[in-house]
C-alpha positions as CSV (number, residue, x, y, z in Angstrom):
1,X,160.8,98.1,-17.4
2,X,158.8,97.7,-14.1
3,X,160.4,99.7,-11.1
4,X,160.1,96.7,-8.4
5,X,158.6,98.5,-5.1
6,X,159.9,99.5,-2.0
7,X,160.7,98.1,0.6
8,X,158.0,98.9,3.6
9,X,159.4,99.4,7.2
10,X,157.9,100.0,10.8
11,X,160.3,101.9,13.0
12,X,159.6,100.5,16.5
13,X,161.2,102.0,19.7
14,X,160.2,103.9,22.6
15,X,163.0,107.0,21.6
16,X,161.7,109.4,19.1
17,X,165.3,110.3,18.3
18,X,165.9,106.9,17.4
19,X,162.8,106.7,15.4
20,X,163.7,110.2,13.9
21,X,167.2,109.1,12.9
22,X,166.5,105.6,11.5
23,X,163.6,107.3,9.7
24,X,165.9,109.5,8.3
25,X,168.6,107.1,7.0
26,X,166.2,104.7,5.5
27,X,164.3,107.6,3.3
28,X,167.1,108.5,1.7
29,X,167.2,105.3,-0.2
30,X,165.0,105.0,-3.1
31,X,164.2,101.4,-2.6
32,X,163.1,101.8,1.2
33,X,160.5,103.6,2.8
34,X,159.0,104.3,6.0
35,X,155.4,103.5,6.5
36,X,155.0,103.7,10.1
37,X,156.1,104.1,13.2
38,X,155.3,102.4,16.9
39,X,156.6,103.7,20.4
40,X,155.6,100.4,22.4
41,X,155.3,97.0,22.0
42,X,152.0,97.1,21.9
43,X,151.3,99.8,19.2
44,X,154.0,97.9,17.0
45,X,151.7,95.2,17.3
46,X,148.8,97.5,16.0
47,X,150.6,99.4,13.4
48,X,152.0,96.0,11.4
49,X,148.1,94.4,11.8
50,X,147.4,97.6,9.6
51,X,150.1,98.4,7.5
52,X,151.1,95.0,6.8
53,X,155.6,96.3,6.0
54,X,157.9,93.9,4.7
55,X,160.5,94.8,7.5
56,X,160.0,95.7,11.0
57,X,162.9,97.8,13.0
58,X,162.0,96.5,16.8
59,X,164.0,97.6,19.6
60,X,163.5,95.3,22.2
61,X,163.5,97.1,25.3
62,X,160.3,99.0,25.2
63,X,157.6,100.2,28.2
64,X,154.6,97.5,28.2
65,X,154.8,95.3,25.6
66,X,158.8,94.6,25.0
67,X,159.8,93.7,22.0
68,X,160.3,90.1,22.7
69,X,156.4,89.6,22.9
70,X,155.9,91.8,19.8
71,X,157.6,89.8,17.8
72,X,155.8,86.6,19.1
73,X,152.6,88.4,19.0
74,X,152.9,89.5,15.2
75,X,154.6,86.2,14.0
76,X,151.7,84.5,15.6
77,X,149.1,86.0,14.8
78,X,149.5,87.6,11.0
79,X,149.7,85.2,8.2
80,X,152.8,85.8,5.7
81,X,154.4,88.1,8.3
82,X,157.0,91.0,8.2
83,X,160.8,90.2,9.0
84,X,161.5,91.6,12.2
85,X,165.1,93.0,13.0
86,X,165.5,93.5,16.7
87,X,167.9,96.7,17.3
88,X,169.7,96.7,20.4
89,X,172.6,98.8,22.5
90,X,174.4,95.4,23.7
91,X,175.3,92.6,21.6
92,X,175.4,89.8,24.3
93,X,172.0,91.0,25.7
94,X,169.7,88.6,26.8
95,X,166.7,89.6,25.2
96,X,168.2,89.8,22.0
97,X,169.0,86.3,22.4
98,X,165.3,85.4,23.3
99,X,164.4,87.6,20.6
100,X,165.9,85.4,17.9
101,X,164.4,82.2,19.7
102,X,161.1,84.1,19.2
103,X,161.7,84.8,15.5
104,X,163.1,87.6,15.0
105,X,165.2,87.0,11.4
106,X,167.9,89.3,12.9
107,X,169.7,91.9,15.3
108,X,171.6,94.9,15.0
109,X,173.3,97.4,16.9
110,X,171.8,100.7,17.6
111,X,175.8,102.3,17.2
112,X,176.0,100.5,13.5
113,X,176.3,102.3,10.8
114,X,173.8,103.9,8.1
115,X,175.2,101.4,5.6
116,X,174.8,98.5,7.9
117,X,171.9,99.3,8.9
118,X,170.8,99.6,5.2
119,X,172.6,96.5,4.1
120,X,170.7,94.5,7.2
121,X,167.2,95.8,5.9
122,X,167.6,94.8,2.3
123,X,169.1,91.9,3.5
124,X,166.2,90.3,5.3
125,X,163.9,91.6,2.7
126,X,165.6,89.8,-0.3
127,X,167.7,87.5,0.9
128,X,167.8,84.1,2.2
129,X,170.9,84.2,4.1
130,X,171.5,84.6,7.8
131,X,172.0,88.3,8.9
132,X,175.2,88.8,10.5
133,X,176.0,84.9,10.8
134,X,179.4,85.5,12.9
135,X,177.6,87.7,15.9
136,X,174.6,85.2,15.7
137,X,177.2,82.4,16.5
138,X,178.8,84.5,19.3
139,X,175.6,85.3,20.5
140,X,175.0,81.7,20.8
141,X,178.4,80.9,22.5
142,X,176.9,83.4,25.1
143,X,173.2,82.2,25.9
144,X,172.8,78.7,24.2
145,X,171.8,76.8,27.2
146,X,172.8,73.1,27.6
147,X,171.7,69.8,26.9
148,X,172.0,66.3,28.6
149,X,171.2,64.7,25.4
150,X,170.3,66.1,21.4
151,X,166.8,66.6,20.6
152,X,165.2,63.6,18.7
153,X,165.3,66.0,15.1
154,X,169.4,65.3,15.2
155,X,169.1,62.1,14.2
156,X,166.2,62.4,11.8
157,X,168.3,64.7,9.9
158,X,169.4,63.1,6.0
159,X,173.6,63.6,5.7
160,X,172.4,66.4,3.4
161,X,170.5,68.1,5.5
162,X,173.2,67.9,7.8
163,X,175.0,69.6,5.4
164,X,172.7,72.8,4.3
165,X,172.1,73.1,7.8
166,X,175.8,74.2,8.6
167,X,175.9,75.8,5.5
168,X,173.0,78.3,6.5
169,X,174.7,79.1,10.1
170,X,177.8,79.7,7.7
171,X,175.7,82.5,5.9
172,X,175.4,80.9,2.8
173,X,172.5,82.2,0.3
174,X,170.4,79.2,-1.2
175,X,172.2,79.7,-4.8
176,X,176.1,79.7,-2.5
177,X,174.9,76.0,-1.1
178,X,173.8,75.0,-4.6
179,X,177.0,75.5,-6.1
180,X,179.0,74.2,-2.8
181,X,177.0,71.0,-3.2
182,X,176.7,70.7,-6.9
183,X,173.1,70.3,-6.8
184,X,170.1,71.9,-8.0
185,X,168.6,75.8,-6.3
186,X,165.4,73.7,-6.3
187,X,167.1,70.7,-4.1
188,X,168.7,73.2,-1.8
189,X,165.2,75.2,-1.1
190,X,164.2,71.4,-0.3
191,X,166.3,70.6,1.8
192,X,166.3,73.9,3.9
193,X,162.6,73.3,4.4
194,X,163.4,69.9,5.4
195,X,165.4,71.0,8.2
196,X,163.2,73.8,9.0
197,X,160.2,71.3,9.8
198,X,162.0,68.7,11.4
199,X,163.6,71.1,14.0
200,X,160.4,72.9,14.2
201,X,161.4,76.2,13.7
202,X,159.4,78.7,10.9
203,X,163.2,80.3,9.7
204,X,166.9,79.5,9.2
205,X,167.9,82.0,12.1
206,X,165.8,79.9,14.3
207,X,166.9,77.0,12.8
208,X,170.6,78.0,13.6
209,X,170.1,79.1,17.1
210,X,168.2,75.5,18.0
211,X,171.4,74.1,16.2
212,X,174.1,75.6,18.6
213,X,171.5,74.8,21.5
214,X,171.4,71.0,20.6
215,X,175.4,70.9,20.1
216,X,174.3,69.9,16.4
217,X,177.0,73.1,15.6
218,X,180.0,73.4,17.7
219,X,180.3,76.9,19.2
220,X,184.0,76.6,20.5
């Protein structure tokens, strides 16, 4: 039986005792590991051009280089790119919010938990579900700025793409929508990349934050 690999992580923040301790918490589980680390923006930049993880850890309030442009910089620039979670001591902040307009897959709290923060790495690493869909909606009722009119890509969205799309800002894996819908895994992955290209986003988190920006989802 083939023991799948690890997952590969770059720790990126500007703390070494954050870097220490989320080091620590991810190497005690067998399937993660730890390939790097990065103190700025700018070397988090570097260090995923050469190490090439599956998951980056990006706090977004670094010297130089924040972690906003990082994580435009690497999405931009590296083909097949890492997931990026941003971390962050405020929920509601602003750059977290730009963050996830950037790309990143996901956030999480620098006070959570070493399960969550477990869970949340395996998560964007295997899964194609939203991380933490409830705080990505409240994050939206916070920052999601307004619009005199919906983008043109409402209406060029099929009733079933409609559909998958609330679905995925529910949190719904691909196999979850399948079964809601009574259709095909292979008609769901369809769709979703459907809706990605039409609202011009590269992921469903993006996808879900242009959503509660358009008023496509209702955030009240």
């Amino acid at each position: 039986m083939t023991v799948p690999s690890p997952v590969r992580v770059v720790v990126a923040d500007d703390e070494r005792m954050v870097r220490t301790a989320l080091r620590a918490i991810l190497a005690a589980e067998p399937d993660l590991e730890v390939v790097g680390e990065a103190a700025t923006g700018a070397e988090a930049v570097s260090v995923v051009r050469e190490l090439r993880p599956d998951v980056v850890l990006m706090d977004v309030r670094m010297p130089g280089v924040d972690g906003i442009r990082a994580t435009e910089q690497i999405l931009a620039t590296l083909a097949g790119p890492p997931r990026i979670v941003v971390v962050t001591t405020f929920e509601n902040d602003s750059y977290v919010y730009d963050a996830l307009r950037a790309g990143a897959a996901g956030f999480l709290l620098k006070r959570a938990d070493a399960d969550a923060l477990v869970q949340a790495v395996r998560l964007v690493a295997h899964s194609d579900t939203l991380l933490f869909p409830s705080a990505v909606r409240e994050l939206a009722l916070r920052h999601a700025r307004a619009h005199p009119a919906p983008p043109a890509w409402v209406a060029r969205l099929t009733a079933r793409e409609s559909e998958v799309l609330r679905h995925m800002a529910g949190g719904l894996t691909n196999a979850e929508i399948a079964r809601r819908m009574e259709v095909g895994p292979a008609t769901v992955k369809s769709h979703v990349a459907a809706v990605l290209a039409k609202v011009g986003v590269r992921d469903r988190t993006q996808a879900v934050i242009a959503a509660y920006e358009a008023g496509f989802l209702r955030t009240g």
